[in-house]
N, C-alpha and C positions, 0 to 999 in steps of 0.2 A: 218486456219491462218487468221488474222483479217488485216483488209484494210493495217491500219499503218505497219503490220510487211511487208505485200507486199511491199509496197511504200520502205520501207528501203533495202529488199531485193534487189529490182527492182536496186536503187541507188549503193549499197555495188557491186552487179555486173557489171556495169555500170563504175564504180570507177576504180574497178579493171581491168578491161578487156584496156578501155585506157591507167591505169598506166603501166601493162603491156606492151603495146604495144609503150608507151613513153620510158620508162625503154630498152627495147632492142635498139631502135634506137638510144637510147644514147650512149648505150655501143658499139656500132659499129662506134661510133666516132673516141671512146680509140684507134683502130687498128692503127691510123695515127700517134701516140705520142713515140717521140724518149726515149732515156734510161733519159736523163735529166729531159722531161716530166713526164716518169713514175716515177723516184722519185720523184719529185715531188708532183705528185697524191698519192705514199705511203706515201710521212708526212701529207698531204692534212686527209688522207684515217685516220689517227691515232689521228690527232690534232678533227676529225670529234667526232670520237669513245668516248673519253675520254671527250669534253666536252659536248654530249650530253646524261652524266651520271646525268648532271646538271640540274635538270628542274622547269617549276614552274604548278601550278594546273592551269589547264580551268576550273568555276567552273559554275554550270549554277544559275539563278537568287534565289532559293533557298538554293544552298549554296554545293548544292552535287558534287563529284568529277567528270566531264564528260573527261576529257583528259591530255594530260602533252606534255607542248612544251620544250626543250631542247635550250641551248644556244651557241647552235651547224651553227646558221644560218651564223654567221662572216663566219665561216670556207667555207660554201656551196656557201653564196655570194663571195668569194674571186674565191673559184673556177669558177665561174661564169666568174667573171671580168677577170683572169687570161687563162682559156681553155673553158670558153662557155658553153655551151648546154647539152653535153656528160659527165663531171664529175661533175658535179652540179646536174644532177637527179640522178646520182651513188651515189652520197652522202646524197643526202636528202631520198634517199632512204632508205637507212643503217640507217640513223638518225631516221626516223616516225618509223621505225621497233623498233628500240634500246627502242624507249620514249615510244611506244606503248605493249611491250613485256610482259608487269608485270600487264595488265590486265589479269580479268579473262577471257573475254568476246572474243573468239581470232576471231568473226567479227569485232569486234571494233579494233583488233589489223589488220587484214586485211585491213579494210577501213583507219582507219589513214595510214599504209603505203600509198595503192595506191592516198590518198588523196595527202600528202606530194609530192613524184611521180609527180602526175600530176601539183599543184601551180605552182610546180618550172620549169616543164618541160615548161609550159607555159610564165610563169614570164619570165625566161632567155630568151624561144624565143623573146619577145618583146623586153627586155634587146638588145639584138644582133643588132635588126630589127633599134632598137631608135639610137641605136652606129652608127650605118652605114648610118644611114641618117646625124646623125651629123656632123658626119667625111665628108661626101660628100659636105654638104652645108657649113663645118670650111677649107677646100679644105685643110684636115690633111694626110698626107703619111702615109701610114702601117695597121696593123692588128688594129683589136678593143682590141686585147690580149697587145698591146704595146704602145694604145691611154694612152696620161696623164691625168691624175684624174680630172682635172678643166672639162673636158668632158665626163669624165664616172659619175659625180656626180650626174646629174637628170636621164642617164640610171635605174644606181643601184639604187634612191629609188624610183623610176617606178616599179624597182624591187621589190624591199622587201614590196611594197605598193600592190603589186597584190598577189604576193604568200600569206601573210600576210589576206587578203580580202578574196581569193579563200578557203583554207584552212581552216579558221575560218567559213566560210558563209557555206561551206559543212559539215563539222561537227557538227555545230547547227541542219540542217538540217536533216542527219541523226540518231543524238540521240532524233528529234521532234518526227522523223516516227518509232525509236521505240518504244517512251512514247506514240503513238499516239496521239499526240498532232499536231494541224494543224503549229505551230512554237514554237521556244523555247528560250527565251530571257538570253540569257550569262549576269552574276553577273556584276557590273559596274567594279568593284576592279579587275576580270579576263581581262578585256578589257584592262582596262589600264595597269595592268602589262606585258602582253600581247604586247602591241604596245609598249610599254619602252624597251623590251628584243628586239624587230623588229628593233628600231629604235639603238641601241645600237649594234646588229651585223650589220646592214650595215655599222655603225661610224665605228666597229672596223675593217671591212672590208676595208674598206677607208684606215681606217690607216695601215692597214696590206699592202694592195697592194702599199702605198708609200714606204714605207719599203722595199718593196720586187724590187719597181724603183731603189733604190738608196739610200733613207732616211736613213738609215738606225736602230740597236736598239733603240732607243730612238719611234719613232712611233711604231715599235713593241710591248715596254711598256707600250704605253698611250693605245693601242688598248685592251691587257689582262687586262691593267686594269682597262679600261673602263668597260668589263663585267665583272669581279668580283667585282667592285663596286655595279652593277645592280644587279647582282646574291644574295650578300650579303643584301643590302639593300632589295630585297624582302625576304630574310629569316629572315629576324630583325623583319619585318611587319609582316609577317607568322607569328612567336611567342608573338609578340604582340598582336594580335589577337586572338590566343589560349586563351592567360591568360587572353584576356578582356571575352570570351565566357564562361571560367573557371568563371568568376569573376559573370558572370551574373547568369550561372546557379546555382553560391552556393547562389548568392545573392534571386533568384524564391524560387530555397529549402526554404531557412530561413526564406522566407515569406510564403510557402505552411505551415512549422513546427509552423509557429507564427499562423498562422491562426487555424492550427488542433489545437494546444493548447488552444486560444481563446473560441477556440467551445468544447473541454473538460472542460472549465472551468466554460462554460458558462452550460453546462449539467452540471457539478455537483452541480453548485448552484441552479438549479433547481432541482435535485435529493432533496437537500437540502430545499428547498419550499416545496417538494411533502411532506417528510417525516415530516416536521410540518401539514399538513394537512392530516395524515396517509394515505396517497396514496404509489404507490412502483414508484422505477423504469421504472419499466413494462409500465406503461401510458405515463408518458413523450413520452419515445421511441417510444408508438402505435399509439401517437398522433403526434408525426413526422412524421410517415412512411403514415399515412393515410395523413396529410395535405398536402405534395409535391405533392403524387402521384395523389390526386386529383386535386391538383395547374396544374400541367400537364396537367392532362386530359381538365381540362378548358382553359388551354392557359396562366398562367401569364406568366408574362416579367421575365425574368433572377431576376431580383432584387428583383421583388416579391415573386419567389422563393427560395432566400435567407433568404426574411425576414418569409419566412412559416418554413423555418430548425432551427432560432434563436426564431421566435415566437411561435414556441410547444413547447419549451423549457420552454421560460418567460415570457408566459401567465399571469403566476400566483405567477411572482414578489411581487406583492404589496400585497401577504396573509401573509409578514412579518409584516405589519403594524396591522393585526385583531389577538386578542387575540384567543391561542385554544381553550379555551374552547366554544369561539363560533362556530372555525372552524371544531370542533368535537363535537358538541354538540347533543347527540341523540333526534332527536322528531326534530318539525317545530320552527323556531327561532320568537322573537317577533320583534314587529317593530323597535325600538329601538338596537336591533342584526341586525336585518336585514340593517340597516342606516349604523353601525360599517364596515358591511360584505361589502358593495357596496364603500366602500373606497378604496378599492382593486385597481378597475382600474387606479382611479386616480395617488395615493401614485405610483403605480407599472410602469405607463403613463412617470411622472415625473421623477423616476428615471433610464429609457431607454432616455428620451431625452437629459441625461448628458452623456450616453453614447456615443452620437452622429453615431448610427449606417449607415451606407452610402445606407439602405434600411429600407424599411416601417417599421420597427419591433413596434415602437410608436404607430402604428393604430391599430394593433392588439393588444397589451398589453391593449391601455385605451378604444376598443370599441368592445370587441369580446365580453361585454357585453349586446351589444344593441340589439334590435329586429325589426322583419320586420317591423311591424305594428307601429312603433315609441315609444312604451310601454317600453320599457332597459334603461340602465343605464350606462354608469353617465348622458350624455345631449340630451336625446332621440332621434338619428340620426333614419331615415325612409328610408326604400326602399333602392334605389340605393347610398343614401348621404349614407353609411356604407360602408368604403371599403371593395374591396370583400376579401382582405387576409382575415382581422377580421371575416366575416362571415362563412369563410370556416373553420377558425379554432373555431369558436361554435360550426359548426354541428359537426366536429369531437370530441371536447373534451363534446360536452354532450354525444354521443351516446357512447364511451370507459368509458366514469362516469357511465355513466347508467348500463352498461354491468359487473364495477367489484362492489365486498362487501366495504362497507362505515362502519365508526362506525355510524352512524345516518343509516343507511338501508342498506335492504340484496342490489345484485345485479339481473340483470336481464337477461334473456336467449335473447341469439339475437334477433329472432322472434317480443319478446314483444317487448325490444329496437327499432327495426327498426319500427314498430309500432304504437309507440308514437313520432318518428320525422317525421313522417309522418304524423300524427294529429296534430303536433304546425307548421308544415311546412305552409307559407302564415302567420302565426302570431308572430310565434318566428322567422324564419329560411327560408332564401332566399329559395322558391321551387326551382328553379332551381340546386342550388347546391346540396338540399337534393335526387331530383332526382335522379342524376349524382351520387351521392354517394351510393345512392340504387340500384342503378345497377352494381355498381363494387364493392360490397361488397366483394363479392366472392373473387376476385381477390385482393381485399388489406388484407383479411384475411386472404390469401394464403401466403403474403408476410410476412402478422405476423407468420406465423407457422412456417417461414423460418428462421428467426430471434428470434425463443424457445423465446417468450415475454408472451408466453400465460396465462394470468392470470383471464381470463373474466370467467365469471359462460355460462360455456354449457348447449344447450338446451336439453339434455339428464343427463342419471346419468354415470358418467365416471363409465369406469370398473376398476379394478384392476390389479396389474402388477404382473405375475408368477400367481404361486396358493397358494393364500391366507392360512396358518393355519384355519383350520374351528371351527371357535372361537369367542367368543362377543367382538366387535368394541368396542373403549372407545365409538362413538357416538353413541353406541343404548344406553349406558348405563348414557350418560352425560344429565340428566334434571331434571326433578322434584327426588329428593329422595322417598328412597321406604318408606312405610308408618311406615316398621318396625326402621327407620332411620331417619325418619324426625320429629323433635320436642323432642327428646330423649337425644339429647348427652346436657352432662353437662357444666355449664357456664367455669368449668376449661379448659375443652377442648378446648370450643372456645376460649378463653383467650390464650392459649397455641399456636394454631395454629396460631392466628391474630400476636402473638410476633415473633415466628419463623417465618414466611411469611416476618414480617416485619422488623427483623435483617437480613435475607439471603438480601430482596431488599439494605439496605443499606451497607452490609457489601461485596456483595459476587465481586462488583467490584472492589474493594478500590487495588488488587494485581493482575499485568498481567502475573505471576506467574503461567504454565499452573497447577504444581501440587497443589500449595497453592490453587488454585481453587478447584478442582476436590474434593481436601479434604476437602474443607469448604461446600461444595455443600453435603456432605454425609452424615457430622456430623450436620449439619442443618436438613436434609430431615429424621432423625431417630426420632428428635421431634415431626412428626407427619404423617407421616407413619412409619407403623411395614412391618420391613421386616429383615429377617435374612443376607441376601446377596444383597449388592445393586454393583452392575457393570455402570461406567459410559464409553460407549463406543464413539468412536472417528472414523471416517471413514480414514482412514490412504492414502495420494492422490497417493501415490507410482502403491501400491496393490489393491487399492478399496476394501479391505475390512475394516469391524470394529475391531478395535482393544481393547483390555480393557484400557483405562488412570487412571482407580481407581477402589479397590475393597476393599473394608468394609465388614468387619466380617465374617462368616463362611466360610472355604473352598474355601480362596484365593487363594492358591497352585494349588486346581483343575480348577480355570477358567482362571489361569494366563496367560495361550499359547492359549486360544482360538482368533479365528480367525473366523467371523462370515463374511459369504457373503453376499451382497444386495442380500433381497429379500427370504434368505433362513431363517428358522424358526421363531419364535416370533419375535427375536429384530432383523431378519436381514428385517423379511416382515415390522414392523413399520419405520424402515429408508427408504424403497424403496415408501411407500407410503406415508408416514411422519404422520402415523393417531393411534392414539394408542390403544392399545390392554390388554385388561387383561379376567384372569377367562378363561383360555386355558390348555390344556393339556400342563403340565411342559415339557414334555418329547422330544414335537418339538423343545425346546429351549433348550435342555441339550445333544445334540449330541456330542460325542468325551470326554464326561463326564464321569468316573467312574462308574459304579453302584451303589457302597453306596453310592456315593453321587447325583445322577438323583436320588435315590429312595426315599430319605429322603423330595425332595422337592414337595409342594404339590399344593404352590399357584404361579402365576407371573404375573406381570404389567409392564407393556414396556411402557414408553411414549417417542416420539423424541425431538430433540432439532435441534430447525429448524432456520434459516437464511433463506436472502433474494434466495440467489441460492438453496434453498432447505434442507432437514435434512443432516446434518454432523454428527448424532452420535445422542442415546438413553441413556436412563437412566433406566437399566435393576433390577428389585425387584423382590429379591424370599423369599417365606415363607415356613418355615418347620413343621409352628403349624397352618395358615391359607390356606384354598384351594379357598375363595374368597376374592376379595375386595371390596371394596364400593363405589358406587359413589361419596364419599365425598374424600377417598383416590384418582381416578381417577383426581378429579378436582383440588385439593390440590398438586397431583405430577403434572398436568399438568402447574399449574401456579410456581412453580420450577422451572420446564423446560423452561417456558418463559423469567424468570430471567437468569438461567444460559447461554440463549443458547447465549445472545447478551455478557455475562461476558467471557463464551469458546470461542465462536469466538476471541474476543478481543486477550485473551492470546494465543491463535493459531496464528492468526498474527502477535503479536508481538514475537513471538516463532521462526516464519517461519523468519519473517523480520531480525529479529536478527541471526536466521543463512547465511543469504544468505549476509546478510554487513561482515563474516566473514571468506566465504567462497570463492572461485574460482567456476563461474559455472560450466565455462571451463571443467578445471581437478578435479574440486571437494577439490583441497587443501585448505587450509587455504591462504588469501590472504596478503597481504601486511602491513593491518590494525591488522589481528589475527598476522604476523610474530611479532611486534614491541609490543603487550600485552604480547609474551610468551616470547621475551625475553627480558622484562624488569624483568618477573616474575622468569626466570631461575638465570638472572644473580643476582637480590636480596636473591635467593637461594645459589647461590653460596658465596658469601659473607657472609650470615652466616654460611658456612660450610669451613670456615676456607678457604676459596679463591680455592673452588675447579675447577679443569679446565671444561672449556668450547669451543668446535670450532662450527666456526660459516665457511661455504664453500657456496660461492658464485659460480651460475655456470651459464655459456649462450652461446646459439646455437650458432654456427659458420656458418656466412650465410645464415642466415633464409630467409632473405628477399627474397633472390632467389627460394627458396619453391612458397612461397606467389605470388612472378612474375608470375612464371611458372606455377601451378598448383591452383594458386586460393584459399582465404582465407580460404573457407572451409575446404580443404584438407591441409592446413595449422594449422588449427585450433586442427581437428583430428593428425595427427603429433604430437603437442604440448602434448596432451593428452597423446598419447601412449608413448611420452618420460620421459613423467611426471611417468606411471605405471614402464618402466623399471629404471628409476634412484629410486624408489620405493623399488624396491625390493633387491638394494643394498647395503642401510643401516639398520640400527640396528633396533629391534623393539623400542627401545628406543626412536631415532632420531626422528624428524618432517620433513615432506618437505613441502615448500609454493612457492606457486607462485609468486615470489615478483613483478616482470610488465613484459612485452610482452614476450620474451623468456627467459626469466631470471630466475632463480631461486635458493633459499638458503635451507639451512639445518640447522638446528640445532643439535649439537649431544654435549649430557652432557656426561661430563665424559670421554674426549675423550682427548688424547695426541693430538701434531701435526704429532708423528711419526704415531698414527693410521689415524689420518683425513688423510694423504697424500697416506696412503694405501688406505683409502674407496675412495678418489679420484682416482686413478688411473684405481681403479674394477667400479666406473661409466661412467670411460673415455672408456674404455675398452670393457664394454658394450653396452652404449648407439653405439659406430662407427660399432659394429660389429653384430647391431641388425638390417634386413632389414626392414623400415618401408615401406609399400603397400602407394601407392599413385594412382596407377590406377592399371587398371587391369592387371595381370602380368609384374607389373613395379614396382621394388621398388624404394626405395632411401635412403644412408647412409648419417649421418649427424655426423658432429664431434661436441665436446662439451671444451670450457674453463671454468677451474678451478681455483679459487683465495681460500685461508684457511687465515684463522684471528681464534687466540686462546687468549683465556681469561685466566692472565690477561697479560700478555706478548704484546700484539697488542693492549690493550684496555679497558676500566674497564665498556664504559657505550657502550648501544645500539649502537648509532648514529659512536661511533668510530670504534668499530669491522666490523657494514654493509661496513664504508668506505674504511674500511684496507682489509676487503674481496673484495670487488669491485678490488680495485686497484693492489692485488695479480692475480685476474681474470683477467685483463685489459694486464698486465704484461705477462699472460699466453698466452694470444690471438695475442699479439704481436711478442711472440718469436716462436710461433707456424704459424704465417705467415711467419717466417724465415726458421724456420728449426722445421717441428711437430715431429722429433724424440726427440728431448729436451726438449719436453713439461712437461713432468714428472721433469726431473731434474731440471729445473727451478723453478716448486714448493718447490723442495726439499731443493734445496742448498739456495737458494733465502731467501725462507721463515725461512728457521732454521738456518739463522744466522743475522738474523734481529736486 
């Protein structure tokens, strides 16, 4: 047990053992008090009880709750002033207990007792002690029990000034020694409301014991409502202060969300830089994660570290200003490019300083160009004149340049990288940092592998995932043509190929259409590869496997259910390793095939279609009169696949995008936005079908919100879902159900009377109450559901009118079902069918 818990121990026993012993001697006062007395003492004993349900928070200087004082003191001071010593610790007693009870902590409910206990047993003796000198030296006749108030007035707040002091100063005290803290400073706000509720039961103490003289109701009145003034006014403040706390924390959030968005934005417009400089992703990010954690390591300031997270990003701002063909330009540039190229800082300088970023991000943008030796670019800063973000973010962003493929050059295996910053280190690049950076290599390249960013050329030959088909790589076969191939093929052909390469480039984006795609992609690629069966497969994110999106010419029927897994035969091994493959045994690729059809084929060429996150899907060729291909075919599908892969993505996205705007994630229905397309499209149907009917049944949880209280959005959420499957399976295959907003939901059903909608209403009402939904573990919960029915055209001829006459049928429903839920039905019925 550690010092502070002794020291409180020590106290908490100490507390108690006097209160105790204060407490009996009290109560052996009580034996002397006649039947008058003792009533007395029971309205005393009940006026105690009830107002010290009242209380307000102790809170300590950081804001947590340490205790609760009740406004119980009038009542204990009265006793005080009225029978002394004996019913005033009987009562304050009962009260610390009362206010104390509903912690968890039952020390703390211990010690507040005997705390309360002992102030007051105290307090009143001196109370008694200060009366009776009074009285002696005012030469007043009688008890201090029957002294007039002009001379109990500085007793009692002698009084309530020490209980008040004792009781506050020990409960500081004891919650110091159990935080271990040598003291513990109470909130200003505790203090003073605190001494407002002390100084207001003595007032109403005062005014009670005039009252109880002779004054009669009228100071009884000003005394209650002396404290319920005080009581209420701190509960006004209480909530005022909630809602100011409320008000700050949404006001943090909104600034935390404005800032992540800032810094989303601000990465994507460098994603945006990179990809005109064919760089990925990947760098930016590598070149973040490496400039912080080396900023760290070296010690900058907060703000420096800010501007290392904004400046890996916008280094490389101002490569909007250079043309790409310089920025990609293969081989060493001339001086004249080179003059273009060093524009960068500047243009990129200037337009962060409009930014006005409230860190260095400006010194890094215009100087992470410069060098040690004063030799950089733009205004040859030396040495230390470079600040050091700038310098940290050189070494980083040469050594992750260096490390990936460039179009102007391959990249380089760590080794060498580290290497060569090591030999311009003292010319290009602070030693000190490149140091520092050499020795935590390890460790920030740990941090990249944590973060799947890995794009850098290893200084090994990567292996292969699963086991490879044992089969020629498109790259053994992608270089020089073979001799029986090179310089042979006729000017038509290349004619032929140069036109299809270069209608697919222009044509194959122009529709985000995923099948208009996949079909232009096929009937393009037959101009210039031969292949009897071309499959463009798709990785489907459900299942992870590949699926077929399109299949061209032979013995489409036999590949049309295949389902091909990463990694498994020809085109499931070129998606897992995104590297293509031809000139293999067909038969790895034709699993779950037929026989006549596996046997017919002879030749196959797989190449992937790759995005920044890796292969999404192949573009699968079989021949039934060739057993090889050519290098020329190889390089011809592979630059296809280059085209297609950025045109599939595209129309996958917007495939995906366009289902999810029309979808419910939730429960998977159709949302709010699909409700108001189908039935504009149903009810235009119906009108031309001679005005055939239509109900529209609006329907919503009864109560929900109490779900959500009690169990929590999630379990809420689920709920919603699983009422969504059973009110599913109570209508028609015809019918639609959508989510229209939070528990609400509508139906569509064509072709449907009111006399059938109020039937299928009743077999959903019926169901949904009497189906237990799990909420926790062996706990269900029943939920009831209201019904409104709007039929076409009797209720409404357009969208907008039927939702509102369903709502207000619903609404109708809900309301006579708070009355009386056995009429919930007939109220549909009769209500609605006689509208």
């Amino acid at each position: 047990m550690s010092k502070g818990n002794w020291n409180s121990l020590a106290l908490l026993g100490g507390v108690a053992a006097m209160g105790a012993a204060a407490l009996v001697s009290s109560l052996n006062s009580l034996r002397l008090l006649d039947w008058t007395g003792l009533a007395w003492c029971a309205a005393l004993l009940i006026l105690t009880v009830v107002a010290g349900r009242f209380t307000i928070n102790v809170n300590s200087a950081d804001g947590a709750s340490q205790n609760k004082k009740s406004f119980a003191d009038a009542f204990i001071f009265l006793a005080a002033m009225m029978y002394g010593v004996g019913l005033a610790t009987m009562l304050a007693a009962i009260d610390g207990f009362g206010s104390a009870r509903r912690t968890k902590d039952r020390r703390m409910t211990l010690f507040a007792t005997g705390t309360a206990i002992l102030s007051t047993y105290v307090a009143v003796l001196l109370y008694v002690v200060l009366t009776r000198l009074l009285m002696q030296y005012g030469e007043v006749r009688g008890t201090e029990e029957a002294a007039p108030l002009s001379l109990l007035l500085l007793p009692l707040c002698v009084l309530a000034l020490v209980q008040y002091f004792l009781s506050t100063a020990a409960t500081a005290v004891y919650i110091a020694f159990e935080a271990g803290k040598s003291h513990l400073r109470l909130s200003r706000e505790s203090l003073v409301w605190t001494s407002m509720t002390q100084v207001a039961g003595a007032s109403a103490a005062a005014l009670f014991y005039t009252s109880w003289q002779g004054g009669g109701v009228p100071f009884l009145f000003l005394g209650v409502l002396l404290i319920v003034m005080v009581y209420l006014l701190y509960r006004f403040n209480e909530q005022r202060i909630r809602e100011f706390r409320r008000a700050e924390s949404e006001k943090l959030s909104h600034i935390q969300e404005m800032a992540d968005l800032h810094m989303n934005t601000i990465e994507s417009l460098a994603i945006a830089i990179d990809a005109k400089d064919q760089t990925t992703h990947g760098h930016v990010r590598r070149t973040q994660i490496y400039a912080m954690e080396l900023g760290r390591i070296l010690g900058v300031t907060s703000s420096e570290l800010d501007a290392l997270r904004a400046g890996a990003l916008l280094h490389d701002v101002g490569k909007l200003a250079v043309p790409e063909y310089i920025l990609n330009k293969p081989g060493k540039l001339t001086v004249a490019e080179f003059e273009k190229m060093k524009v960068h800082t500047v243009v990129g300088g200037d337009i962060i300083r409009r930014v006005n970023f409230p860190y260095p991000v400006e010194d890094i943008v215009r100087f992470h160009h410069e060098k040690w030796d004063g030799t950089g670019y733009p205004t040859g800063l030396k040495c230390e004149q470079i600040p050091l973000v700038a310098r940290i973010i050189s070494v980083v962003d040469f050594y992750d340049a260096t490390r990936c493929d460039r179009p102007y050059r391959v990249g380089m295996p760590r080794e060498d990288s580290l290497a060569l910053l090591r030999r311009m280190a003292g010319t290009s690049f602070d030693p000190r940092v490149v140091d520092v950076f050499h020795e935590q290599i390890d460790y920030f390249d740990s941090l990249i592998a944590q973060q799947d960013i890995q794009e850098q050329v290893t200084s090994y030959e990567a292996g292969m995932t699963d086991a490879a088909p044992d089969a020629g790589l498109a790259s053994e076969v992608l270089g020089t043509p073979s001799d029986d191939d090179a310089g042979f093929r006729s000017i038509s052909e290349v004619q032929r190929e140069v036109f299809a390469l270069h209608e697919i480039a222009q044509t194959i984006g122009s529709s985000l259409n995923l099948q208009d795609t996949v079909t232009l992609v096929s009937s393009k690629l037959r101009a210039i590869v031969p292949f009897n069966t071309c499959i463009i497969y798709l990785v489907d994110e459900k299942t992870g496997k590949a699926l077929p999106a399109h299949i061209a010419g032979e013995n489409a029927e036999a590949f049309a259910r295949r389902r091909v897994k990463l990694g498994e035969g020809v085109t499931g091994w070129v998606i897992a390793n995104a590297r293509s493959m031809c000139n293999t045994s067909p038969e790895l690729d034709l699993v779950g095939i037929s026989e006549a059809v596996a046997s017919s084929v002879r030749g196959v060429l797989v190449s992937p279609l790759v995005c920044e996150d890796g292969a999404f899907g192949a573009i699968s060729l079989y021949s039934t009169t060739r057993v090889s291909y050519t290098t020329e075919h190889v390089r011809l599908l592979e630059t296809v696949c280059q085209h297609a892969s950025t045109a599939l993505n595209n129309a996958m996205m917007f495939e995906r995008t366009k289902e999810s705007a029309l979808t419910d994630p939730l429960t998977q229905l159709p949302n709010s936005r699909a409700l108001h397309l189908m039935l504009e499209q149903r009810l235009a149907e119906c009108q031309r079908l001679n005005r055939e009917p239509l109900t529209v049944l609006s329907m919503d949880l009864d109560s929900f919100s109490e779900i959500n209280n009690n169990y929590g959005h999630g379990i809420g959420d689920r709920l919603l879902a699983n009422v969504a499957g059973v009110i599913k399976k109570q209508l028609r295959q015809m019918d639609v159900l959508t989510r229209f907003a939070g528990d609400e939901f509508v139906a569509l059903m064509p072709m449907a009377s009111r006399d059938v909608a109020v039937m299928v209403a009743e077999r959903i009402r019926n169901a949904v109450e009497n189906h237990p939904f799990t909420v926790r573990t062996a706990h269900t919960q029943h939920v009831g559901v209201s019904i409104g029915v709007a039929c076409f055209p009797a209720d409404g001829e357009t969208a907008e009118e039927l939702l509102t006459a369903a709502e207000r049928s619903m609404q109708r429903d809900k309301h006579t079902r708070k009355l009386d839920p056995n009429q919930a039905v007939f109220t549909i019925t009769a209500i609605d069918a006689f509208r």
